[in-house]
N, C-alpha and C positions, 0 to 999 in steps of 0.2 A: 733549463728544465721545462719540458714540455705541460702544459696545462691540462688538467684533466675537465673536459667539456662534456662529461657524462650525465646527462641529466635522470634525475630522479625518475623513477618510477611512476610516482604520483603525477608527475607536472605535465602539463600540458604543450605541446611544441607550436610554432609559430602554426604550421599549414591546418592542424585544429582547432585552433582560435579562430584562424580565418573560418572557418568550415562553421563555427559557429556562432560567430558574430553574423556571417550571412542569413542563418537561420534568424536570428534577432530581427535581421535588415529586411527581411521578407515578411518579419508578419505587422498586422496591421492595429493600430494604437485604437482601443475603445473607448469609452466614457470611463474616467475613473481610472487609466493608465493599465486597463488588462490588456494581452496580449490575446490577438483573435486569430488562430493559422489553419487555413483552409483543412478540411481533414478527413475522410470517409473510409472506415478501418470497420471488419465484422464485427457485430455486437458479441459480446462474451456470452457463454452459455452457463455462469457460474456468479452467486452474489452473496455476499455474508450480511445478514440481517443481524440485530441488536437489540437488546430491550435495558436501555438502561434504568429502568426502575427495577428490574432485577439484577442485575450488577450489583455487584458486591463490594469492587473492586479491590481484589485478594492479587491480581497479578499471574493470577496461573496459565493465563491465557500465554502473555507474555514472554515467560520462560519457558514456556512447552515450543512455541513458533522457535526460539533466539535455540533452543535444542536440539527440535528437527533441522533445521535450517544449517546451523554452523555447529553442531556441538558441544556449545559453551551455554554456561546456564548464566548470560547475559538481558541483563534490562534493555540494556543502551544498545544489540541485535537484534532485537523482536520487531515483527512488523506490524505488529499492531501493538497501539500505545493505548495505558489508560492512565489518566488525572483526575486528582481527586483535587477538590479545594474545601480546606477545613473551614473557611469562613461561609457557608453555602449550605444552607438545611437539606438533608434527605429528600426525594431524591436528587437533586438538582446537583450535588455535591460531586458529582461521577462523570466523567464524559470518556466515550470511547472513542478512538481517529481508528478505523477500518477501509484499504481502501473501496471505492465503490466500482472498478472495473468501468469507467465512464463510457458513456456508447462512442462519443468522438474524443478518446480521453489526449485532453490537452498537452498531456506528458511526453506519450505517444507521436503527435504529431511535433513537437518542439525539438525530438533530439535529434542532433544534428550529423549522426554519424551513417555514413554512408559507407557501400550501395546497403548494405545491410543494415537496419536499426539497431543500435543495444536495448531503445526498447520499443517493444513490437508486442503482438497477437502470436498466439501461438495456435496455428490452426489445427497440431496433432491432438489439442486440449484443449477444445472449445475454446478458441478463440482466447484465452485469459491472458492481459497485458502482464509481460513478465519482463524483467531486466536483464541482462545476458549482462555479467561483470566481466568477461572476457573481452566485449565489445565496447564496454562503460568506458569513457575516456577522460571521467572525470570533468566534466565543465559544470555540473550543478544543475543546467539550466529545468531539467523534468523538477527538479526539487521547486523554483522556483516558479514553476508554472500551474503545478498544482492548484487549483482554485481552491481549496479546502483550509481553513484554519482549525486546529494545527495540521500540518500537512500530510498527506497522504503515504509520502515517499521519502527513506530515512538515507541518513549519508554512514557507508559502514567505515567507521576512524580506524578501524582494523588493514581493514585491506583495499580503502582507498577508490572507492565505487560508491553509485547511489544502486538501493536497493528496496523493495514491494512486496506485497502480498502476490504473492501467485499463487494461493489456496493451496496451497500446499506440494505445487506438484514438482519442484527442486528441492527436496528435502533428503539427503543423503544419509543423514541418520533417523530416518524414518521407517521402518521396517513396515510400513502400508504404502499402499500405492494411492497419492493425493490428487488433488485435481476437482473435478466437476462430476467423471468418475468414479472417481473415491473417496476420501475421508481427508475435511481439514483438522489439524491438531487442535487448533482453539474451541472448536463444536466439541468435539470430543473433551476434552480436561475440563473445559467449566464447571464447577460444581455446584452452581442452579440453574444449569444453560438455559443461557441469558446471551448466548450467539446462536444462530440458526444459519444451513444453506438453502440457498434457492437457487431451481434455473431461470425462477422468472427476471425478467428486469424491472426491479423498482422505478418510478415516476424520474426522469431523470429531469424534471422542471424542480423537485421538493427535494429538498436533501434529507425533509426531516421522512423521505419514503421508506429509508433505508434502517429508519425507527420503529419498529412492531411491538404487541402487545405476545409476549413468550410467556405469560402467567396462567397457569390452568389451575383445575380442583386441588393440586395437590398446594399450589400458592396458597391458596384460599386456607388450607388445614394448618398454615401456618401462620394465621391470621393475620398475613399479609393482604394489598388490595391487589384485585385482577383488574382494574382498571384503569 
């Protein structure tokens, strides 16, 4: 009986591991075990700001993204994540993971697939680091390179790819047109928007740049603080 040597869908075959162990083997060890890989990619023309003292953390963000995106009114699909910790006084209790479209995003330069990146800049859309799952070949490694706690970049258990914010601009059940041009879902649904876009680039030395004050008069009539 002949042996069936078919390998899964998901799995990775020898000459990709190669492909990406090289990438590992190329970049260079930092203080504290980061990985540092040479990298100069156009700056994105698109940023999602946040004010998590306005945060609610209701989740609609969440399910609007995991809907436009796949369809499904999924938590564990959304590309933006929020946590809540019960043991943690107001505001402090809330943290949002958005990602920040990084100027040399590490993601970016780490994956290892070739001539073409699965994740790249997309210069028909300002430039916004997007993940092409067609190309994704499953090795993790953009997950793991992510500098951000919790990480920026989600693994979909679905369909066996890692997968980002692209501000909205793959979104098939979207009936708007997303991007930096158009409209992302998360801006939109919040119900005390408490996310904002911008084209400018926040400080990319501070992470907490990507942290704004979104409270105006009408905060204030709710005697909430605006500051």
């Amino acid at each position: 009986m002949n042996e069936d040597k078919t390998e899964p869908a998901s799995s990775i075959n020898r000459r990709q591991f190669i492909i990406a162990s090289g990438a590992l083997g190329a970049a260079v060890l930092l203080p504290g075990g980061l990985l540092a890989i040479p990298n100069s990619i156009p700056d994105s023309k698109g940023f999602l700001l946040i004010d998590l003292k306005k945060c609610q953390g209701c989740g609609t963000c969440m399910m609007s993204c995991a809907l436009a995106h796949s369809g499904e009114a999924s938590y564990s699909l959304a590309r933006i994540q929020i946590q809540q910790d019960s043991f943690t006084n107001w505001p402090d209790d809330v943290s949002m993971a958005v990602c920040h479209q990084c100027q040399d995003a590490p993601c970016v330069a780490v994956c290892p697939v070739r001539p073409v990146k699965a994740n790249k800049p997309n210069p028909s859309e300002g430039n916004v680091r997007m993940i092409d799952p067609a190309l994704c070949i499953g090795c993790k490694l953009c997950l793991v390179r992510c500098p951000f706690t919790p990480g920026r970049i989600q693994w979909n258990v679905e369909e066996q790819h890692s997968q980002k914010c692209d501000l909205c601009i793959d979104t098939p059940y979207l009936a708007e047109k997303g991007g930096p041009g158009g409209m992302q879902t998360c801006v939109r649904v919040c119900p005390v928007e408490a996310i904002s876009f911008t084209t400018e680039m926040p400080d990319q030395s501070d992470e907490d740049s990507y942290t704004v004050n979104l409270r105006g008069r009408a905060w204030a009539k709710l005697g909430m603080t605006t500051k």
